[in-house]
PDB file of N, CA, C and O in Angstrom:
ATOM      1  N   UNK A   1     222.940-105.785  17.451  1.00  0.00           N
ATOM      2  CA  UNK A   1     223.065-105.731  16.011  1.00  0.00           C
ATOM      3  C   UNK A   1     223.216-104.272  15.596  1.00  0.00           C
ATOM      4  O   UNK A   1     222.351-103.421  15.803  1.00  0.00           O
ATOM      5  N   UNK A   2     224.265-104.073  15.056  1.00  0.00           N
ATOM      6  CA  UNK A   2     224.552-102.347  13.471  1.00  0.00           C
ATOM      7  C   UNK A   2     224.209-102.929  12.891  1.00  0.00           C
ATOM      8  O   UNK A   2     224.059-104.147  12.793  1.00  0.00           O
ATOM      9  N   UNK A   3     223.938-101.758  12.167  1.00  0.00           N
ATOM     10  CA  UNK A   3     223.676-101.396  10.202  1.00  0.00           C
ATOM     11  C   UNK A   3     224.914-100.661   9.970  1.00  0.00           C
ATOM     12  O   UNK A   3     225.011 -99.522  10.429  1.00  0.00           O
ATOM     13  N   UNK A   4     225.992-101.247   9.229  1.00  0.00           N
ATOM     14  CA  UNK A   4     226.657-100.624   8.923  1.00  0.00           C
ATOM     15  C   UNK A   4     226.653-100.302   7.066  1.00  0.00           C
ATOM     16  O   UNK A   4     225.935-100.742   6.168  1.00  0.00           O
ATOM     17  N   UNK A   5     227.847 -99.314   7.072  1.00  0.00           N
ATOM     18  CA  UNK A   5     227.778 -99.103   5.413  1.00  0.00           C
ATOM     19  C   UNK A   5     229.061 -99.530   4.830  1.00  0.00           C
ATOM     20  O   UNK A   5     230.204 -99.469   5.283  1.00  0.00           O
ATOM     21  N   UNK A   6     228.594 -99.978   3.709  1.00  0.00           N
ATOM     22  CA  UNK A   6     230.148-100.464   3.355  1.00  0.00           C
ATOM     23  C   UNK A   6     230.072 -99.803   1.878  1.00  0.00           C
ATOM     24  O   UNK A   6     229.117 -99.634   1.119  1.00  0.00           O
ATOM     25  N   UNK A   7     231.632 -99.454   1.749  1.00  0.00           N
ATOM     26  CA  UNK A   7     231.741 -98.126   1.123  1.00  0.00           C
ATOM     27  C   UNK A   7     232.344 -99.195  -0.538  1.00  0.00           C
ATOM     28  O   UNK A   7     232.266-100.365  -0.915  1.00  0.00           O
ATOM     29  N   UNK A   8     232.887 -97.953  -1.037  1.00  0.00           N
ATOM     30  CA  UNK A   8     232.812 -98.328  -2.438  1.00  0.00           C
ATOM     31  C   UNK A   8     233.865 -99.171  -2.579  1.00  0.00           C
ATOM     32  O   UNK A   8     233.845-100.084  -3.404  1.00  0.00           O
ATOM     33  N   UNK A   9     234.677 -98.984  -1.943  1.00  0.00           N
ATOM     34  CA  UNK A   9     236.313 -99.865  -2.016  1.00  0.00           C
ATOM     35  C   UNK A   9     235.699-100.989  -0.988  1.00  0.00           C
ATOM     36  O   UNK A   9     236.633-101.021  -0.186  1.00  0.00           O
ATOM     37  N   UNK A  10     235.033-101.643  -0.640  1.00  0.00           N
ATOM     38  CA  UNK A  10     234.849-102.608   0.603  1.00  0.00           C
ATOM     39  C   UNK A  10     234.302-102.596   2.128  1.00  0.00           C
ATOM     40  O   UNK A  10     233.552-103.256   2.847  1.00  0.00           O
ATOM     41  N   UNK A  11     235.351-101.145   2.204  1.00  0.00           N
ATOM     42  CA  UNK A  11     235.596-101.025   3.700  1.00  0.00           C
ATOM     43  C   UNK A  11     234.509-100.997   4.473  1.00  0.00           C
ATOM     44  O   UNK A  11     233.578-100.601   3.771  1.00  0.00           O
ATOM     45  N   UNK A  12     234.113-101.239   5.681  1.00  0.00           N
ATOM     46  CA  UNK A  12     233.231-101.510   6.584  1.00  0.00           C
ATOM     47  C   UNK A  12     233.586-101.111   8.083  1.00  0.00           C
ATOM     48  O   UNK A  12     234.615-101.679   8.450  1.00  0.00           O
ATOM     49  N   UNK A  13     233.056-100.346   8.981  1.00  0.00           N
ATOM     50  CA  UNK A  13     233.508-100.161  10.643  1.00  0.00           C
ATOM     51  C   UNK A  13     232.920-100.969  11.153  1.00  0.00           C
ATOM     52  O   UNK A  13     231.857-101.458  10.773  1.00  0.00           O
ATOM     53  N   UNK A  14     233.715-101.297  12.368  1.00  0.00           N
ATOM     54  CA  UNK A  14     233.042-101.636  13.199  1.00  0.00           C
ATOM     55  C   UNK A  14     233.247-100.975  14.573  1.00  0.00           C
ATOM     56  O   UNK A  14     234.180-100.196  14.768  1.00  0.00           O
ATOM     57  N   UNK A  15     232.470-101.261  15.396  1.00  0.00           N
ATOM     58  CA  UNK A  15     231.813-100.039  16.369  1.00  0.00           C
ATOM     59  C   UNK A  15     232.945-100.562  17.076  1.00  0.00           C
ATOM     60  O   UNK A  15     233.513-101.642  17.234  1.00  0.00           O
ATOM     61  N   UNK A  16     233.097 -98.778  17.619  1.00  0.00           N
ATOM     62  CA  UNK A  16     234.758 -98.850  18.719  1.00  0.00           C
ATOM     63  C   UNK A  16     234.762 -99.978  19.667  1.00  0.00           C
ATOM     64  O   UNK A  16     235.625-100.829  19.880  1.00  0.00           O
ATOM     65  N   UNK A  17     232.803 -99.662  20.545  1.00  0.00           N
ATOM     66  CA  UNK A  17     233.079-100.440  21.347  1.00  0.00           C
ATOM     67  C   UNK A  17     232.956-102.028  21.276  1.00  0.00           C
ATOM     68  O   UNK A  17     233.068-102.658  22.327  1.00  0.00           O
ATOM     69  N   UNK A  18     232.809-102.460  20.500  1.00  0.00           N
ATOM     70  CA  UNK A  18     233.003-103.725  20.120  1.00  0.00           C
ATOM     71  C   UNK A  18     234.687-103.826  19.739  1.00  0.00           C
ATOM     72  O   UNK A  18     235.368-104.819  19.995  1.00  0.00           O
ATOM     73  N   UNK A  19     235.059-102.924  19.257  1.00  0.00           N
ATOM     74  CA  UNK A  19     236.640-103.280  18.838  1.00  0.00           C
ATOM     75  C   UNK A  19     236.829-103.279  20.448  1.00  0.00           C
ATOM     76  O   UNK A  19     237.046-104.305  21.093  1.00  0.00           O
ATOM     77  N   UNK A  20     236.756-102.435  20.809  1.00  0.00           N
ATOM     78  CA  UNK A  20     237.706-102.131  22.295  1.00  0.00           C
ATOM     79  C   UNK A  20     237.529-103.363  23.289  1.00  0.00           C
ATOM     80  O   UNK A  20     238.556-103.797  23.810  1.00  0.00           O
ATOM     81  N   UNK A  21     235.423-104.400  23.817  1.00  0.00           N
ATOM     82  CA  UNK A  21     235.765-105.832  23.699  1.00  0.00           C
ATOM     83  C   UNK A  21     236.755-106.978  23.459  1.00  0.00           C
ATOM     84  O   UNK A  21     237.321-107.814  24.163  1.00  0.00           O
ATOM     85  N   UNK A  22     236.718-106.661  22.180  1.00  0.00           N
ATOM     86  CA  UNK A  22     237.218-107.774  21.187  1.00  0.00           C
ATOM     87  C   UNK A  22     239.283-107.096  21.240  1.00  0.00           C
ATOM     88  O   UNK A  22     240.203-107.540  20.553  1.00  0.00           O
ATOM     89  N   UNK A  23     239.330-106.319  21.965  1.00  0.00           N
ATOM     90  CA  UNK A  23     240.898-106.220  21.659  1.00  0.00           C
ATOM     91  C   UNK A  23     240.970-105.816  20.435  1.00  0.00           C
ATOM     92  O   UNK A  23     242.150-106.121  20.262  1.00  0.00           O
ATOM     93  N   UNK A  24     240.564-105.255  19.186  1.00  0.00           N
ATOM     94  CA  UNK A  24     240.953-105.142  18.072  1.00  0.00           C
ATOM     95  C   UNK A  24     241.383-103.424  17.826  1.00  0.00           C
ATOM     96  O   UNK A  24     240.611-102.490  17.612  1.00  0.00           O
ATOM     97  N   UNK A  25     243.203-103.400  17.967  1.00  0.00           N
ATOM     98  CA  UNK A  25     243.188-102.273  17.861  1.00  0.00           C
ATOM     99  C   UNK A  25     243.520-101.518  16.530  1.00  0.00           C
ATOM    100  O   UNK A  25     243.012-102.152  15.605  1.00  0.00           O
ATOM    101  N   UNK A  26     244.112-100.519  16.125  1.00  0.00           N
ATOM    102  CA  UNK A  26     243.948 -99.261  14.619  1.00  0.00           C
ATOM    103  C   UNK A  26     245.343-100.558  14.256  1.00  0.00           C
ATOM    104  O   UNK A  26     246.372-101.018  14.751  1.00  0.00           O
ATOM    105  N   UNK A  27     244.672-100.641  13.340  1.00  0.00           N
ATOM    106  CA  UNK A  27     245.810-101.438  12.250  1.00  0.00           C
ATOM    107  C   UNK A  27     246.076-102.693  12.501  1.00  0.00           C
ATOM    108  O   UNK A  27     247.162-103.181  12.187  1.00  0.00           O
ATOM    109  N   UNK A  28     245.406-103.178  12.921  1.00  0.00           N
ATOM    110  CA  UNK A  28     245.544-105.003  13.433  1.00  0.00           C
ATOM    111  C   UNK A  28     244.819-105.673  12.581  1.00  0.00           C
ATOM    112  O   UNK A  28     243.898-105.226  11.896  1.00  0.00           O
ATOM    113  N   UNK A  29     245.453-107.360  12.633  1.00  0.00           N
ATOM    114  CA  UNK A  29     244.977-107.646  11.378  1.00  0.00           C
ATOM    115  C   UNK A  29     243.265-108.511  11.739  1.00  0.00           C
ATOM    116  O   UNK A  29     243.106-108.624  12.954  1.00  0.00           O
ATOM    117  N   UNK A  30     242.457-108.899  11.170  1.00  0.00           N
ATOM    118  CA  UNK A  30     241.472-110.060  11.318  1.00  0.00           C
ATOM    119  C   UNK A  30     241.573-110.915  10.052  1.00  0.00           C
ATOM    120  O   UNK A  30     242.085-110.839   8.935  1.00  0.00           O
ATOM    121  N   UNK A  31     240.723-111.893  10.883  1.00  0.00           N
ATOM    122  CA  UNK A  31     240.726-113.270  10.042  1.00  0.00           C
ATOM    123  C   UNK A  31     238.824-113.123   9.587  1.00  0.00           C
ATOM    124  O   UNK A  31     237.946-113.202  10.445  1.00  0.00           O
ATOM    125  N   UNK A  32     238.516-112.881   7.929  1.00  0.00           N
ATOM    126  CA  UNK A  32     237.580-112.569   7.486  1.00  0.00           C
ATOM    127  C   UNK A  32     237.259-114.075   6.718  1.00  0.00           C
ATOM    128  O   UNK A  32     237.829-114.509   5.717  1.00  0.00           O
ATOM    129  N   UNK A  33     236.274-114.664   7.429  1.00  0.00           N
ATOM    130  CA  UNK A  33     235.546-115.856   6.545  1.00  0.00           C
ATOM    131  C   UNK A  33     234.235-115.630   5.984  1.00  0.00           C
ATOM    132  O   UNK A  33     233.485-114.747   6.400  1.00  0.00           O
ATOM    133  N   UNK A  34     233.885-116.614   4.814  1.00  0.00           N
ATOM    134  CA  UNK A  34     232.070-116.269   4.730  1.00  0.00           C
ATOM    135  C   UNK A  34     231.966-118.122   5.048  1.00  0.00           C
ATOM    136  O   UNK A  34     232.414-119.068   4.400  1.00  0.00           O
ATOM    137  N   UNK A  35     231.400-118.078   5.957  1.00  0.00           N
ATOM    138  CA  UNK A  35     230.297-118.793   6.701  1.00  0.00           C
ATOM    139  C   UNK A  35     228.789-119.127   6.399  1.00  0.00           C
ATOM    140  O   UNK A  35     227.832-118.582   6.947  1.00  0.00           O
ATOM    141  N   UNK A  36     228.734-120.069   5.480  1.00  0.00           N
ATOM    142  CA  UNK A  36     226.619-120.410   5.788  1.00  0.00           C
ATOM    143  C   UNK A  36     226.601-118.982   5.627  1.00  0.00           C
ATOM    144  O   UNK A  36     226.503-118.306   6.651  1.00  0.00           O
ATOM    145  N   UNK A  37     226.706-118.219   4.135  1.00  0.00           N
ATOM    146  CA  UNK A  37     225.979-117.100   3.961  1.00  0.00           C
ATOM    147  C   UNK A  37     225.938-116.027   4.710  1.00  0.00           C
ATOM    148  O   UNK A  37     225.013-115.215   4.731  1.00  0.00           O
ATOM    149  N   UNK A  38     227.211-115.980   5.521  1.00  0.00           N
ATOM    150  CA  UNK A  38     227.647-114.689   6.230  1.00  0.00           C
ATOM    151  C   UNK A  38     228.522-114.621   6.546  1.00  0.00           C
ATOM    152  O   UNK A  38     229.002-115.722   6.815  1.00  0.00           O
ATOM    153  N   UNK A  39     229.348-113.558   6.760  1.00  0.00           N
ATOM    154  CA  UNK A  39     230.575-113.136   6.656  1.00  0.00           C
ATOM    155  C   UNK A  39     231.017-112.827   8.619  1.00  0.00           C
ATOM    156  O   UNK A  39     230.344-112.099   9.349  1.00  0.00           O
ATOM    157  N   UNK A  40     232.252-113.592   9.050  1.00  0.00           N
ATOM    158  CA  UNK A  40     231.940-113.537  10.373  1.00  0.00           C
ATOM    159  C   UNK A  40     233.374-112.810  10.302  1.00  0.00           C
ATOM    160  O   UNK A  40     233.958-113.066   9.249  1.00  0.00           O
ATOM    161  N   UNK A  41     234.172-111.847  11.298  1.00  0.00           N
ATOM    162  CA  UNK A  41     235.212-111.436  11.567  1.00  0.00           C
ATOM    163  C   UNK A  41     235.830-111.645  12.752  1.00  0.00           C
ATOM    164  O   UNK A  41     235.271-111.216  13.762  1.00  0.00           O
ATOM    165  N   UNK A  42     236.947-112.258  12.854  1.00  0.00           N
ATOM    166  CA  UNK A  42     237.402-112.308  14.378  1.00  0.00           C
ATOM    167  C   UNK A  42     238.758-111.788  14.414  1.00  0.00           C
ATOM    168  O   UNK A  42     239.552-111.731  13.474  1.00  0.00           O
ATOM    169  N   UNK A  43     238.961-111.336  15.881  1.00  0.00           N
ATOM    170  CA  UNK A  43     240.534-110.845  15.751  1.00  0.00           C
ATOM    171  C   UNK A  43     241.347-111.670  15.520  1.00  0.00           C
ATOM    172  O   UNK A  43     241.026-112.760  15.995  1.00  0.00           O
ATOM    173  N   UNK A  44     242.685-111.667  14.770  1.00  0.00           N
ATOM    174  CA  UNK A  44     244.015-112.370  14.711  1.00  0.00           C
ATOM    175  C   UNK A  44     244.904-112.608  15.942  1.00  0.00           C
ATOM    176  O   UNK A  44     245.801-111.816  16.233  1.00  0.00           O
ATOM    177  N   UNK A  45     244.696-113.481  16.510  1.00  0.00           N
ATOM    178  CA  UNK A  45     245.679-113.397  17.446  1.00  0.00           C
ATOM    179  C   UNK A  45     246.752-114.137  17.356  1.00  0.00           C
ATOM    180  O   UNK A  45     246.739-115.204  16.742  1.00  0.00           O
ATOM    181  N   UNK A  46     248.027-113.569  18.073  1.00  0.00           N
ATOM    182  CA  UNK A  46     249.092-114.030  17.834  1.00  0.00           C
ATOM    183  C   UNK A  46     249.368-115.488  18.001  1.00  0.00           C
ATOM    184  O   UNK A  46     250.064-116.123  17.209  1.00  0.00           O
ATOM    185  N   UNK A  47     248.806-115.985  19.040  1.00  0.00           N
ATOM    186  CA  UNK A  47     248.458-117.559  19.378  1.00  0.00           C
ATOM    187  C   UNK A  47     248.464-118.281  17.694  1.00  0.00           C
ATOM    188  O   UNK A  47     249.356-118.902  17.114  1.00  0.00           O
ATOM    189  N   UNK A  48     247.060-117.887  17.243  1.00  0.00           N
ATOM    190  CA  UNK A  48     246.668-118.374  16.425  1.00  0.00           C
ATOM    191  C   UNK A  48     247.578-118.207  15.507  1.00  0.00           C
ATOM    192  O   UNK A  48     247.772-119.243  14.871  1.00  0.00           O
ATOM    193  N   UNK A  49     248.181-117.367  15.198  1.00  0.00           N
ATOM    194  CA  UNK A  49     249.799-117.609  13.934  1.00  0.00           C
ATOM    195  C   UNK A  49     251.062-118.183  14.047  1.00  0.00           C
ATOM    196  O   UNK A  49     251.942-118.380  13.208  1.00  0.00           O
ATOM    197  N   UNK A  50     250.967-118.485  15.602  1.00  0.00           N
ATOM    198  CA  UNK A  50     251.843-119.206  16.139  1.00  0.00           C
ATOM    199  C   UNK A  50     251.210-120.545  15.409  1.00  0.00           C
ATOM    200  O   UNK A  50     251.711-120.971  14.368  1.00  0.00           O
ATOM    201  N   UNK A  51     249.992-121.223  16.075  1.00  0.00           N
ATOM    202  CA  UNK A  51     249.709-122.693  16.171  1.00  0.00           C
ATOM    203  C   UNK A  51     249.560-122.468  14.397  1.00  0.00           C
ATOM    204  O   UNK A  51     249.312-123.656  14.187  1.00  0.00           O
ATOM    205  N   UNK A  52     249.539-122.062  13.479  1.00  0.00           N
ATOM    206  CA  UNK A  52     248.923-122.067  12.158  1.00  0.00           C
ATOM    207  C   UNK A  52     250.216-122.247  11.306  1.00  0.00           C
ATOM    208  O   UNK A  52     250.216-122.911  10.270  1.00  0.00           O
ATOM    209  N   UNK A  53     251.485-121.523  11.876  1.00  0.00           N
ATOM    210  CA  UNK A  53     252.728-121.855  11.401  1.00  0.00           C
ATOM    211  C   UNK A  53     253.136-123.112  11.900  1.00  0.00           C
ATOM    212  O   UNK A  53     253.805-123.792  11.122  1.00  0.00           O
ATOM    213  N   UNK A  54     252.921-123.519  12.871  1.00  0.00           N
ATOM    214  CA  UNK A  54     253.862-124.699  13.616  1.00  0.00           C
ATOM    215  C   UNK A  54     253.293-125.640  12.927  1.00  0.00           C
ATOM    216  O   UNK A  54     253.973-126.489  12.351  1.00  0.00           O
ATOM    217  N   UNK A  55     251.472-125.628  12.866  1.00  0.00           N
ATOM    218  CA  UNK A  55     251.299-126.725  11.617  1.00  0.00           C
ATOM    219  C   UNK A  55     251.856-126.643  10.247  1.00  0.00           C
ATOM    220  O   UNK A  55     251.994-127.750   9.728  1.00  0.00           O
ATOM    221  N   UNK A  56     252.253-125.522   9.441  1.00  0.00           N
ATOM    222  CA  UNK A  56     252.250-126.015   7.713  1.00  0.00           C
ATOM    223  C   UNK A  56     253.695-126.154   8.592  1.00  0.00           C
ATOM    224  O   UNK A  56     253.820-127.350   8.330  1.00  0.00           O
ATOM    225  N   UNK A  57     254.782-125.889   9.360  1.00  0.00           N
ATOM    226  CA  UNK A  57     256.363-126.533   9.886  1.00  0.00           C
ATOM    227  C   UNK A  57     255.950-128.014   9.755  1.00  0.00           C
ATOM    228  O   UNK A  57     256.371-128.752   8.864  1.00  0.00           O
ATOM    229  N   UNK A  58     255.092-128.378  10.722  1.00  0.00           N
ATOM    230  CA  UNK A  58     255.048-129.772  10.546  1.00  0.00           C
ATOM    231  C   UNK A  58     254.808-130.832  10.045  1.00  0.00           C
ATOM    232  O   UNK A  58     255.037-131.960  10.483  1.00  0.00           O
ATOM    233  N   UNK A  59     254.211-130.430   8.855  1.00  0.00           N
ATOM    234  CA  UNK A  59     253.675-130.657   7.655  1.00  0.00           C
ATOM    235  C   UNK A  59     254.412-130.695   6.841  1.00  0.00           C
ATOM    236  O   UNK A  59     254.222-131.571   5.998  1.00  0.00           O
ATOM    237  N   UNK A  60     255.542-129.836   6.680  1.00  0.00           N
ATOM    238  CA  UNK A  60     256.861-129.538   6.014  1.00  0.00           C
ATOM    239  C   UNK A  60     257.607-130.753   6.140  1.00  0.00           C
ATOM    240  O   UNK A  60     258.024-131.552   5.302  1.00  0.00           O
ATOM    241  N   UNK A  61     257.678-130.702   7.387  1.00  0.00           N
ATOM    242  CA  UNK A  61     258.774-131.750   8.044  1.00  0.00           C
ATOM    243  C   UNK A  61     258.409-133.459   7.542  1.00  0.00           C
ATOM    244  O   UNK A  61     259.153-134.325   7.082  1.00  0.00           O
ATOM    245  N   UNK A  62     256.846-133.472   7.881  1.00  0.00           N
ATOM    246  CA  UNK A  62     256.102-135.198   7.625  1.00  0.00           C
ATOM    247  C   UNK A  62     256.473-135.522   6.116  1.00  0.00           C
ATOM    248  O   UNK A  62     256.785-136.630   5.680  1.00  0.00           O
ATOM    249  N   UNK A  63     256.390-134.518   5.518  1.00  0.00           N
ATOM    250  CA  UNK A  63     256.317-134.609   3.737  1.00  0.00           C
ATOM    251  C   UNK A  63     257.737-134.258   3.373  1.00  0.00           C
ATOM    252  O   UNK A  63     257.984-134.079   2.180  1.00  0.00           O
ATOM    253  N   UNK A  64     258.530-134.161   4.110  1.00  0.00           N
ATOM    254  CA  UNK A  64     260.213-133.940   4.308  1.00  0.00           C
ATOM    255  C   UNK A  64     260.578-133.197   2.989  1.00  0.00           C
ATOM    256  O   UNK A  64     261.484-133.626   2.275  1.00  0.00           O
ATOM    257  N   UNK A  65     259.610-131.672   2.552  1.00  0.00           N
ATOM    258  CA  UNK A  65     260.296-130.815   1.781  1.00  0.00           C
ATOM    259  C   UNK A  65     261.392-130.360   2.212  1.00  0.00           C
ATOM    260  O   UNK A  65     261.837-130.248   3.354  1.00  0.00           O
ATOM    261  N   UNK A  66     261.819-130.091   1.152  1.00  0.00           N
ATOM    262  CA  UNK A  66     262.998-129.360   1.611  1.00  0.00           C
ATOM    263  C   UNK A  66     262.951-128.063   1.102  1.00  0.00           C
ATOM    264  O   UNK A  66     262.055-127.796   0.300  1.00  0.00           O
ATOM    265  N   UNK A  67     263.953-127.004   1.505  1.00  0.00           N
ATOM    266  CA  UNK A  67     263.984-125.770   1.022  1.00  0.00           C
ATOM    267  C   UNK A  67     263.747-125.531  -0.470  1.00  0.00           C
ATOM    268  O   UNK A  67     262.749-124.857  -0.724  1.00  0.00           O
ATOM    269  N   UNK A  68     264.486-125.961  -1.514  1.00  0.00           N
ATOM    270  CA  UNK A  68     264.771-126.279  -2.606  1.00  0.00           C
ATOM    271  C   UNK A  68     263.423-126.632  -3.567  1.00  0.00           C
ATOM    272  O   UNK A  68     262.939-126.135  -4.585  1.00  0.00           O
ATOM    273  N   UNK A  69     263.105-127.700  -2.731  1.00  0.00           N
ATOM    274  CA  UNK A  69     261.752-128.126  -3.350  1.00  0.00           C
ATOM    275  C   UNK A  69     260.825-127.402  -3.197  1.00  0.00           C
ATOM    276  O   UNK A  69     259.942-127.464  -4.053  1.00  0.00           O
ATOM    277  N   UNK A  70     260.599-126.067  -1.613  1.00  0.00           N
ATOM    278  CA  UNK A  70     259.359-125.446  -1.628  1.00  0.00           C
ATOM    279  C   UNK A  70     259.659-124.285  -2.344  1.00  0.00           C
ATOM    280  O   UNK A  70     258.727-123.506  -2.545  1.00  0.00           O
ATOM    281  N   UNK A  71     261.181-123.909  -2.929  1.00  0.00           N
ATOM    282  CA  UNK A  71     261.408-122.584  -4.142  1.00  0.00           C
ATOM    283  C   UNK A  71     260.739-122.879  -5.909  1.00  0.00           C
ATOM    284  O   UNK A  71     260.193-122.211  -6.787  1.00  0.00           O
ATOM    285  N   UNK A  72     261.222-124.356  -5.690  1.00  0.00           N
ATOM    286  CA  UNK A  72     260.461-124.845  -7.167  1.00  0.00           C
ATOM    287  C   UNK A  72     259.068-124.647  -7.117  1.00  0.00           C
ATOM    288  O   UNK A  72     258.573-123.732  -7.774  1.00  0.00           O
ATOM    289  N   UNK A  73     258.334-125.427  -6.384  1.00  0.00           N
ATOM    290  CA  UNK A  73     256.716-124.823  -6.366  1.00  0.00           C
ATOM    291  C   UNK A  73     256.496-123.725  -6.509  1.00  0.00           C
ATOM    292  O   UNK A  73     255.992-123.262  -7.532  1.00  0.00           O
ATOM    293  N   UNK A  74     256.907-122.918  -5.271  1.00  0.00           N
ATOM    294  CA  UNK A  74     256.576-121.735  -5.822  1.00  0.00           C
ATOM    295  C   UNK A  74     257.093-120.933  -6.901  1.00  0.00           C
ATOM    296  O   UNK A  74     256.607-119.807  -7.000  1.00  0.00           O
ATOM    297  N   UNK A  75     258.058-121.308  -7.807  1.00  0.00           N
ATOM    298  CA  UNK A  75     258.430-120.842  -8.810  1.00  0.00           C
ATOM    299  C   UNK A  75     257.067-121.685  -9.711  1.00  0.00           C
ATOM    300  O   UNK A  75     256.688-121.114 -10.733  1.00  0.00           O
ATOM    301  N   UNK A  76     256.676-122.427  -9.492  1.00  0.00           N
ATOM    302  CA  UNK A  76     255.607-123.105 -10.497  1.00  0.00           C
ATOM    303  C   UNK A  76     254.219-122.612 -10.085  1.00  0.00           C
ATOM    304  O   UNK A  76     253.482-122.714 -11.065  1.00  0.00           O
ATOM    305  N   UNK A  77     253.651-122.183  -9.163  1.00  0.00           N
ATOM    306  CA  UNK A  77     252.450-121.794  -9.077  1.00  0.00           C
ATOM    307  C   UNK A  77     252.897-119.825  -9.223  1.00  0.00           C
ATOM    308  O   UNK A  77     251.830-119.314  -9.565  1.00  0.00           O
ATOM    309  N   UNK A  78     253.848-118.823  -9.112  1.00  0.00           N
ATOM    310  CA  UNK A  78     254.107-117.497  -9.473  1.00  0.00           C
ATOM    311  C   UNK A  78     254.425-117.459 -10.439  1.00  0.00           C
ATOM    312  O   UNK A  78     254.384-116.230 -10.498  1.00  0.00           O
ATOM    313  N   UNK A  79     254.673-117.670 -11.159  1.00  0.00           N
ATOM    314  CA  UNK A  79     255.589-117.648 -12.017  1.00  0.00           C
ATOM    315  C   UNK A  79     254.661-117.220 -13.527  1.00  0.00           C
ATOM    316  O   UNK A  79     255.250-117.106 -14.602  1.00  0.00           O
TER     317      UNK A  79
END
């Protein structure tokens, strides 16, 4: 266990050698949840944006949007 400090804008370290473990290198992204009252961080891995796209693809596909239809939404929820 750290004590870390988290500064005025958010930011928070975490210890090299835990990055260097965990693979997490200068500018990579993580996946930040709060969990049962705590905040857990894990690295992003590419896997995981792979399998995370291929689901909302397939999801796309079951619900047979089409291009067209996913520009209207999002013209309705940005807009």
């Amino acid at each position: 266990m750290v004590i870390a400090h988290i500064t005025q804008t958010g930011n928070i370290s975490i210890p090299k050698t835990w990055r260097d473990e965990l693979g997490i290198e200068p500018n990579s992204d993580v996946l930040i949840e709060k969990r049962d009252g705590t905040i857990v961080i894990e690295p992003l891995r590419k896997q995981m944006l792979t399998e995370a796209f291929r689901s909302i693809d397939d999801e796309i596909k079951r619900k047979n949007i089409t291009f067209s239809r996913k520009e209207a939404v999002n013209d309705d929820l940005y807009d």
